[in-house]
Each structure stands twice: as C-alpha cells, then as structure tokens.
C-alpha positions in Angstrom: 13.3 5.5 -14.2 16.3 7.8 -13.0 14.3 10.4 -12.7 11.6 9.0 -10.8 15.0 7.2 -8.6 15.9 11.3 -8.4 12.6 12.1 -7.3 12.4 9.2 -4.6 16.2 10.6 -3.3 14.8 13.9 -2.9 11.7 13.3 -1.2 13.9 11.4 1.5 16.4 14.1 2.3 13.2 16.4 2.1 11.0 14.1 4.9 14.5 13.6 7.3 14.9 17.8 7.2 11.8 19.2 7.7 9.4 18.9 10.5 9.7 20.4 14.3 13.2 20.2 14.6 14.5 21.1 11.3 18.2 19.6 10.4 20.2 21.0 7.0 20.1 18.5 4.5 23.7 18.5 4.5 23.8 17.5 8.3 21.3 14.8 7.0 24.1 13.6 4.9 26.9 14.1 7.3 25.0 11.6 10.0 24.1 9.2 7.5 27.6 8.5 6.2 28.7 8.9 10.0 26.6 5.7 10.7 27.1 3.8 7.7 30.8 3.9 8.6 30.3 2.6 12.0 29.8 6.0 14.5 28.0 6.4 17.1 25.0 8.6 18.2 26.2 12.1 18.6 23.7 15.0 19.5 20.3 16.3 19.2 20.6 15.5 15.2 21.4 11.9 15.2 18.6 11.4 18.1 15.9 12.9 16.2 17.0 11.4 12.7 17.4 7.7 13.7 14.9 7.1 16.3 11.9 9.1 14.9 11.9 10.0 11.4 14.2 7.4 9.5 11.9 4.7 10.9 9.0 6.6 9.4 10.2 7.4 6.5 11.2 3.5 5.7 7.5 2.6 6.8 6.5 5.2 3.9 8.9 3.9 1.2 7.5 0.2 2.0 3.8 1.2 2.0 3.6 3.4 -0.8 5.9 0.4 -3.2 3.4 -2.1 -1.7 0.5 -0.5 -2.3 1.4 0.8 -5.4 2.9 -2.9 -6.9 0.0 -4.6 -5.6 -2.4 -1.8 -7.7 -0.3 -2.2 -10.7 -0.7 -6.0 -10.9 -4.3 -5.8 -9.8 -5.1 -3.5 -12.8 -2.9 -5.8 -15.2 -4.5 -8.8 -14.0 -8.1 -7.9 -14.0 -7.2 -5.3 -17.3 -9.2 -2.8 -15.5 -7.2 0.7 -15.0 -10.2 1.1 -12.2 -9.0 -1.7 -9.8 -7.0 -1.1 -6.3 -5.4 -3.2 -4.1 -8.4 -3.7 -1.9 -10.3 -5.0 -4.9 -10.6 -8.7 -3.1 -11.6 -7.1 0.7 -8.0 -7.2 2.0 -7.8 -3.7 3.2 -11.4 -4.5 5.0 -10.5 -7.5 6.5 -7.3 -6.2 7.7 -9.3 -3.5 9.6 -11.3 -6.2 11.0 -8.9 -8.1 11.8 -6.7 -4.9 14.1 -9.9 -3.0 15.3 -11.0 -6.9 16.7 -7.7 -6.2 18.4 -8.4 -2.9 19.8 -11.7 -4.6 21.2 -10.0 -7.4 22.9 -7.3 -4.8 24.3 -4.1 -6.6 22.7 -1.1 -5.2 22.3 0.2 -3.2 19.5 2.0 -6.4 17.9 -0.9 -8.4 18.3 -3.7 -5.9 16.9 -0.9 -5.7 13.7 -0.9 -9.7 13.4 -4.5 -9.9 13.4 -4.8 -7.1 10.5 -2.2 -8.9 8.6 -4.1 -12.2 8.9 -7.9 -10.5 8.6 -6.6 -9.3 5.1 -5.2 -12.5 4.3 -8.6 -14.5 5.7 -10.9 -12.2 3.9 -9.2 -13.0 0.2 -9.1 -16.5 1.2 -12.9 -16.6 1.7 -13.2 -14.6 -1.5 -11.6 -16.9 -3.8 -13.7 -19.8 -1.8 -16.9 -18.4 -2.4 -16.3 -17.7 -6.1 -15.0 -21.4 -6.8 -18.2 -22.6 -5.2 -20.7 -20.2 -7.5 -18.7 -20.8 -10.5 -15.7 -22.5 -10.3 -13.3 -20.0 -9.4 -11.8 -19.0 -13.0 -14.3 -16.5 -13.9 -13.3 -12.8 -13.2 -16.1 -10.6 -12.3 -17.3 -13.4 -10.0 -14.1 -12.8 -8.1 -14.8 -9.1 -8.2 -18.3 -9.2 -7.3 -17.5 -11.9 -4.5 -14.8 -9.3 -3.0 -17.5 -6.8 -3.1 -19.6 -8.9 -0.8 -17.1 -10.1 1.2 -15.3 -6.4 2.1 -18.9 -5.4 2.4 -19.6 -7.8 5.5 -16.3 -7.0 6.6 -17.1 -3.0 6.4 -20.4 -3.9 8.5 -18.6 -6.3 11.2 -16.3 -2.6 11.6 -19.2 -0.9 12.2 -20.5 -3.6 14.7 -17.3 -3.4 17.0 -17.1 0.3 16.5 -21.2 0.4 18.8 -19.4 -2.3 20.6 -16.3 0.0 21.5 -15.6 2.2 24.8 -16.6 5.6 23.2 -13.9 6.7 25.5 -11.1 5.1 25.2 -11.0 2.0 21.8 -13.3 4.2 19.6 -11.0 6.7 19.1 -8.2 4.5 18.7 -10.3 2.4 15.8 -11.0 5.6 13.7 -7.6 6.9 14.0 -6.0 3.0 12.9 -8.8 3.0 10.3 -7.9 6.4 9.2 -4.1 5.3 8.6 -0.6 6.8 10.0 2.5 6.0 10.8 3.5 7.7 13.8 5.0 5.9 16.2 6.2 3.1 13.3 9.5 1.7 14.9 11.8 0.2 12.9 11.2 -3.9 14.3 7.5 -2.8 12.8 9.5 -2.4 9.3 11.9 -5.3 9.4 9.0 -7.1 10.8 7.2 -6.8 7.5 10.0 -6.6 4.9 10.6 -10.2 4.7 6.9 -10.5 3.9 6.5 -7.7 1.4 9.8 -9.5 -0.3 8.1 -12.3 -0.7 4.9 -10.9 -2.6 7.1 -8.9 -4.7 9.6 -11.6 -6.0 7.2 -13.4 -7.7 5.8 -10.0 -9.6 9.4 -9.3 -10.8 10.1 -12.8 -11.6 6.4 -13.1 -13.9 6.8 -10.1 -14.8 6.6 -10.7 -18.2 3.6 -13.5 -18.0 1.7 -10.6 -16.3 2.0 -8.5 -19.4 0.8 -11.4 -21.8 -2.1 -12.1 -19.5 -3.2 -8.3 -19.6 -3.4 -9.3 -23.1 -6.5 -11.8 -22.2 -7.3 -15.4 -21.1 -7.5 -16.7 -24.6 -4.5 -14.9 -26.2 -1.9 -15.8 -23.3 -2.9 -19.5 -23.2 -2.0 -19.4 -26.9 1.1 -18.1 -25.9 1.9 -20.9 -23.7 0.4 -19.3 -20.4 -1.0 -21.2 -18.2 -4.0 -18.9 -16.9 -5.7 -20.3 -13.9 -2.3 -21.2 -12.2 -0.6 -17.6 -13.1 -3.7 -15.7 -11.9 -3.5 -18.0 -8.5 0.4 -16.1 -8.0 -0.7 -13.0 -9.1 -3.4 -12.4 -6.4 -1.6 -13.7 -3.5 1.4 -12.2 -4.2 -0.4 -8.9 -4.2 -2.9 -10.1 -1.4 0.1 -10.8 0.6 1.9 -7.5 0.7 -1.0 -5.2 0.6 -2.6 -7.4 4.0 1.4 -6.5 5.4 1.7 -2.9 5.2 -2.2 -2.2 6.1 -1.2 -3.9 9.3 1.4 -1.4 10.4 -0.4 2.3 8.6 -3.9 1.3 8.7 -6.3 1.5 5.9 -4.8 4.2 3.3 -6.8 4.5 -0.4 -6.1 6.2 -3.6 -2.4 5.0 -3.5 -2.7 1.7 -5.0 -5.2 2.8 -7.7 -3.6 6.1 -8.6 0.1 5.9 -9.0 -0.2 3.2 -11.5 -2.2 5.2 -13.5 0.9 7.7 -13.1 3.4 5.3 -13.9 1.2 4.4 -17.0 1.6 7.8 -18.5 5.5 8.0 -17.9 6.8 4.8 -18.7 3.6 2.7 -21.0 1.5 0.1 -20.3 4.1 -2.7 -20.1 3.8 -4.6 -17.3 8.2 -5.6 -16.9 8.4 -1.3 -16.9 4.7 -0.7 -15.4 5.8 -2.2 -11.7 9.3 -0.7 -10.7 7.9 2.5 -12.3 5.1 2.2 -10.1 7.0 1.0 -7.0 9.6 4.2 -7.1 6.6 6.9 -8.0 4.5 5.2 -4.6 7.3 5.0 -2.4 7.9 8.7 -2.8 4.5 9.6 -3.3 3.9 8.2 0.0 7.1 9.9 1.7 5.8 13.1 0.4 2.4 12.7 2.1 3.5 11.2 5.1 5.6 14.7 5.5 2.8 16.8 4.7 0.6 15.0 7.2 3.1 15.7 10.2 3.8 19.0 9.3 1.0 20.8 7.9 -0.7 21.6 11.2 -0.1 21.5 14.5 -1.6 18.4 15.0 -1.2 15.0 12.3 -3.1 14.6 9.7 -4.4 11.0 9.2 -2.7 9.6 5.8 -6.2 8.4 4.9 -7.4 11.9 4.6 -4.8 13.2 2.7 -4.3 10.7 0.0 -8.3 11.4 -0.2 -8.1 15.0 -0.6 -5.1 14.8 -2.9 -5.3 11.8 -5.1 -9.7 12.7 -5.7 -8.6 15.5 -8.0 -5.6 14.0 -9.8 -7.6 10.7 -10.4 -10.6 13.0 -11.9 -7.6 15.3 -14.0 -6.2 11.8 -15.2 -9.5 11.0 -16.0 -10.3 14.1 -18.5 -7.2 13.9 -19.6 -8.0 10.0 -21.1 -11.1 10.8 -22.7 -10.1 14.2 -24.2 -7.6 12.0 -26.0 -10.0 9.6 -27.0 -12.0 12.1 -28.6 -10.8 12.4 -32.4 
C-alpha cells in the first residue's frame, strides 16, 4: 500500500510537469504549498497548473478509483476475475443516455446528467427483467440480462449516430464515446465527488461481507450473510459510481477489469485489501494515461484508445502468467 500511495504521488507531480508548457517539479511544489497557505495566482505557472491540468488530473484520480472499485467488487461479487464495471450495461446506457444529449443539442451539464442517469436506468431495467424471468437472485440471469440490455443500448447508439449531423454531433458522439477529459473543470469533479462518495462508503463499510460472499451464496448465509439483500448494495453502490464518472470521461474499458487483477497479484485476493489496493493502482494508472494521451502527439489521444492498446496486452501477459502457474 505505500508503495502503490508512492506510486500514485509520483504520477501526480509527473502529469502537473509535463505537457506543452513544462513546469519543474519543484515549482509544482512551490505553488501548491503557495495556495494551500492562502496565495494568490502568480504567473504563467500557477495559471496553467490550477486552471488546466489540476482539474484534469483530479478527474483522472476519481475515474480510474471508480472504475477500478467498482471492477474489484463486480469480480468479488459475481467471483469471476473476467467481470468489469459495465457488466450490467451502465457504461452503454450512459452513452445513450449523453450521445441522446448531443442529439437534442443540450448543454454540456445536461448531456453529463443524462449519461449519469442512462447508466443508472439501464441497470435498473437489468435487475427488472431478471426478477421477472427468474426471480432476481440467480446470477448468470443478471449477467445474461445485462448482456441484452447493453446490447439494445449499443444498437439505440448506433441508431442516433445515422440520426446525427455528420457534420457537426457525429463527431462529437465518437469523440464522448471514445472517452477524455479535456476540458474537465473542476465544478465537473466536485459535481460528482459527492456521488462517487456515496457508492464507495458502503464498499469500505461491507468490506468484509464482500469477501465472505466471494466465498459463495451457500457458505456466506451460513456465516450469517444475508445474500439477496448484500448483493442489492453491492451492485448499486458500484452501478452508482461507475454511471458518475462515465458521465464526465465518456466510455473508457480495460480499467475496471484490469487493475484489479493487478491489485490481485500485489496485495491477494481479500476483498478489505483487494479495494483500496485497487483504488490507488487505478487512480494512478489512469493519471498516467491521461498524460500519455495529451502528450504523445500533437493532437489527443482518446483515453478509450489507449487503455485499449495498453491494457490488451497486459490482460493477455496476466493471463499466461495464471495458467503457466496452474500448470504443475
């Protein structure tokens, strides 16, 4: 844990020096404790530090904890090291719900309230339709519902993206769908912080009920778990920050899915060390990428693109790397 802490420390001084206008890490520093005693603004360095990256680079630390939290109680919950956060469609109806809002013209806060509530409609459908085929308690019904239900959502995409001025929305759709944070503010952050708060609490809180029920239905009611009710907490508390941040960066994969399998190998598979493990390697797994993306090349990378190109191969390596130790 310290040194993934260590890690996180250093991928934030690294993302507020490097980029167009490059500031020594020790001016970095020098403003920060300059504003958390109370100064003022002073120069080109405080300008470009705490009006465009430091917003970004908060934006990076919430969506990569998020995702990653939200993937680490996903897997625990449905014991499947193969689950992500956009097991149950939330990441497809969140892009529903914002490119619906690039249709319809609305304004940036609006297209980023109606991704946060497509995500959280689509789950809510989800667990509806699987409590009308089998009462709601078994699994892979939930799985295979949020299957059917992201793949409607996926389709309705592709129906407003024929729909869209080719010329003006469509571009803006891909890029959203692609996922980014430029232009994050930081009333887009502290917008959603309150929110991601909320879903994590109750992870931290259960953290140890989580852990039994990885164990299996039958073992953690003997254990004095109740089940149904637990499972219920577990989904919207992850359902609920996951929807939040893919309404401010757009859909972005492989986070959710693969840093818990990183945290995995550092730290076990206990759930109560599994999710701040998990938290601190996304949030500066994401920082990294985000710095990557909007320095790399001249022109920004999408994050959706890059956590593609990069977590494709480390999932595959992870992968080998199980099964050659499985082999006697």
């Amino acid at each position: 844990m310290v040194l993934l802490g260590a890690a996180l420390l250093v991928a934030v001084l690294a993302a507020a020096s490097v980029g167009p206008y490059r500031i020594p890490p020790a001016d970095v520093i020098a403003a920060l404790a300059r504003r958390l005693m109370g100064g003022t603004a002073v120069g080109t360095v405080d300008t470009v530090l705490f009006q465009i990256r430091l917003p970004r680079i908060l934006a990076a630390l919430l969506v990569g904890a998020a995702l990653s939290a939200a993937g680490a109680a996903y897997q625990s919950l449905f014991r499947n090291p193969l689950v992500s956060p956009d097991i149950l469609g939330v990441s497809t109806g969140a892009g529903l719900g914002a490119v619906a809002g690039i249709l319809l013209g609305l304004p940036v806060g609006a297209i980023q309230f109606l991704g946060f509530g497509g995500g959280l409609a689509t789950v809510l459908v989800v667990i509806l339709l699987a409590r009308s085929l089998r009462g709601g308690g078994d699994v892979l019904v939930l799985v295979l519902a949020g299957i059917v239900v992201g793949a409607l959502a996926g389709a309705a995409i592709s129906l407003v993206k024929v729909l869209a001025d080719p010329y003006d929305q469509l571009p803006a759709i891909t890029f959203w769908l692609l996922g980014s944070l430029a232009g994050t503010k930081v009333n887009d952050v502290l917008a959603i912080l309150p929110v991601v708060l909320a879903g994590l609490v109750p992870l931290v809180l259960l953290r140890w009920r989580i852990g039994v029920l990885s164990l299996g239905d039958d073992e953690a009611r003997a254990l004095g778990v109740e089940v149904v009710r637990l499972r219920a907490i577990v989904i919207a508390a992850a359902t609920l920050i996951t929807a939040s941040v893919v309404a401010i960066s757009g859909v972005i994969g492989w986070v959710g899915l693969m840093m818990p399998h990183m945290a995995r190998l550092l730290v076990g598979p206990r759930f109560d060390r599994l999710l701040p493990a998990s938290i601190l390697l996304g949030a500066a797994f994401m920082v990294a990428v985000d710095t990557l993306a909007r320095t790399a090349a001249r022109i920004e990378i999408p994050l959706g693109v890059l956590t593609a190109v990069i977590g494709g191969p480390i999932f595959v390596w992870l992968l080998a790397r199980g099964r050659r130790r499985a082999v006697p």
